[in-house]
LOVEX-930906 format. One record per residue (C-alpha): x, y, z; residue in one letter. Coordinates in pm, whole numbers, plus 50000, padded with zeros to 5 digits. Layout:
+-------+-------+-------+------+
!     u !     v !     w ! tise !
+-------+-------+-------+------+
!     X !     Y !     Z !    a !
...
+-------+-------+-------+------+
REM end
This chain:
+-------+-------+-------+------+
!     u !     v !     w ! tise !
+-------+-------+-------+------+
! 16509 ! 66961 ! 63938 !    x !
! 16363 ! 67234 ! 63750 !    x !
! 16405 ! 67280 ! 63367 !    x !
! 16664 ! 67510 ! 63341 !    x !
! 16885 ! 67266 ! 63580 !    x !
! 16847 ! 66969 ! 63383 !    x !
! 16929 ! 67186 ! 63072 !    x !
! 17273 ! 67310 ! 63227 !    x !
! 17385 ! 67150 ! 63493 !    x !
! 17691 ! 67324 ! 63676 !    x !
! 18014 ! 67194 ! 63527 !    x !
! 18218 ! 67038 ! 63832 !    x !
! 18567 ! 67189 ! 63852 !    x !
! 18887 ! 66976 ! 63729 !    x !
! 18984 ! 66929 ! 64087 !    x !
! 18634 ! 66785 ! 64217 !    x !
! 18580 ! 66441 ! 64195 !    x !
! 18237 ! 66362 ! 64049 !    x !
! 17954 ! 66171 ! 64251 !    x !
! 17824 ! 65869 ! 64158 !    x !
! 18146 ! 65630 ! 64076 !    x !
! 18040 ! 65305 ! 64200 !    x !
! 18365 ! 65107 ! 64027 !    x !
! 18679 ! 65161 ! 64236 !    x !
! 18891 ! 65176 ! 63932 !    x !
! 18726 ! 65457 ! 63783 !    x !
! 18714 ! 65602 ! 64124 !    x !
! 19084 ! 65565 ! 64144 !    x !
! 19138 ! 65728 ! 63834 !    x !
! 18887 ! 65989 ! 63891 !    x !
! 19068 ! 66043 ! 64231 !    x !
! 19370 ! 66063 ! 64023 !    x !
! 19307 ! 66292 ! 63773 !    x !
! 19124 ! 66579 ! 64049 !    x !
! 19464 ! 66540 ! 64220 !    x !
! 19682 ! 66587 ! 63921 !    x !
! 19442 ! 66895 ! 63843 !    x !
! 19477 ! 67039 ! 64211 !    x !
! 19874 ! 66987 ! 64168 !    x !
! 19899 ! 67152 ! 63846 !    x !
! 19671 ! 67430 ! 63964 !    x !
! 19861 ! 67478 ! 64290 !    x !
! 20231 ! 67460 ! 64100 !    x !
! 20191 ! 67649 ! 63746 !    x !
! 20325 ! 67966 ! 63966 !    x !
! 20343 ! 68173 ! 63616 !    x !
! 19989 ! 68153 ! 63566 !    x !
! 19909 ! 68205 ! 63938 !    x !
! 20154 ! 68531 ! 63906 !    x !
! 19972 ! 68652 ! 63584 !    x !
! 19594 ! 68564 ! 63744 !    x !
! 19723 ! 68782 ! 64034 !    x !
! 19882 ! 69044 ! 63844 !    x !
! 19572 ! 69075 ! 63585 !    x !
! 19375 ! 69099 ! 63911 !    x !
! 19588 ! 69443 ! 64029 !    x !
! 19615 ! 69583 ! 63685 !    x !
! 19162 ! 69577 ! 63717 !    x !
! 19198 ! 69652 ! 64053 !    x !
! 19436 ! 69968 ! 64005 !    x !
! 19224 ! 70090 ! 63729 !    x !
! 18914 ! 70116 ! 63932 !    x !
! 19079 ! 70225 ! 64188 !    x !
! 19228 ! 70546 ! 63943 !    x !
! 18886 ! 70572 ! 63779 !    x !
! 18690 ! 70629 ! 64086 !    x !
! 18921 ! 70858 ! 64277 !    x !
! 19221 ! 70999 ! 63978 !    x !
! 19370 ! 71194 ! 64275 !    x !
! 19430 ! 70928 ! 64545 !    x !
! 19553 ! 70729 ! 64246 !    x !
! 19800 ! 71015 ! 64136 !    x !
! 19895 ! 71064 ! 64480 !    x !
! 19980 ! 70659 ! 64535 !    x !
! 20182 ! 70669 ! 64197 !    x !
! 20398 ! 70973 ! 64339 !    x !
! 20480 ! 70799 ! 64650 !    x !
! 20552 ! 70446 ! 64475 !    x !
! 20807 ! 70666 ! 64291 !    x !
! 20959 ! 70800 ! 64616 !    x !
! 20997 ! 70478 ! 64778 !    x !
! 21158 ! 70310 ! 64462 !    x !
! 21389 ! 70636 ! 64422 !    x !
! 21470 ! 70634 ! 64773 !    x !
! 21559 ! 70278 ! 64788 !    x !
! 21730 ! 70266 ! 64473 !    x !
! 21982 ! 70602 ! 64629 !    x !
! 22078 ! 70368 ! 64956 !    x !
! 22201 ! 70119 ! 64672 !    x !
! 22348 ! 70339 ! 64472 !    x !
! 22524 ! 70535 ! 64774 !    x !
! 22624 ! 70227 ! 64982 !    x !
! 22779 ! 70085 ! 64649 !    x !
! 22965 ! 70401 ! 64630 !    x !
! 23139 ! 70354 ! 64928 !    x !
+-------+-------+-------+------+
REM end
């Protein structure tokens, strides 16, 4: 191990279950907690919506900022499509 390893070692994630436990309680618990973690980290769907959205919202503004055009042009058709679908509802609800 080199110097700057021993200084910062990588933090394990909350779901990883650290080396080294030799007592099976505290390998239990250890076991425990990374699968309460993975759980918790698979379930909170509003945070895993947000991450994704956050994600798209960077994404999309690259995505403008490198070519404003293509973006204008994907905005447009997003607006056609909702428009469109939004007159079948309105129309077959008229009937």
């Amino acid at each position: 191990m080199t110097n700057s390893e021993s200084q910062h070692p990588t933090p394990l994630p909350r779901t990883a279950v650290p080396d080294g436990i030799t007592d099976p309680v505290e390998s239990a618990r250890a076991e425990l907690k990374a699968a309460l973690a993975a759980i918790e980290v698979r379930g909170n769907f509003p945070r895993r919506i947000e991450k994704a959205s956050q994600r798209g919202i960077v994404q999309a503004r690259a995505f403008a900022q490198r070519n404003p055009v293509g973006a204008a042009a994907a905005v447009a058709g997003v607006a056609a499509v909702v428009g469109g679908i939004v007159w079948v509802i309105a129309r077959a609800a008229s009937r």
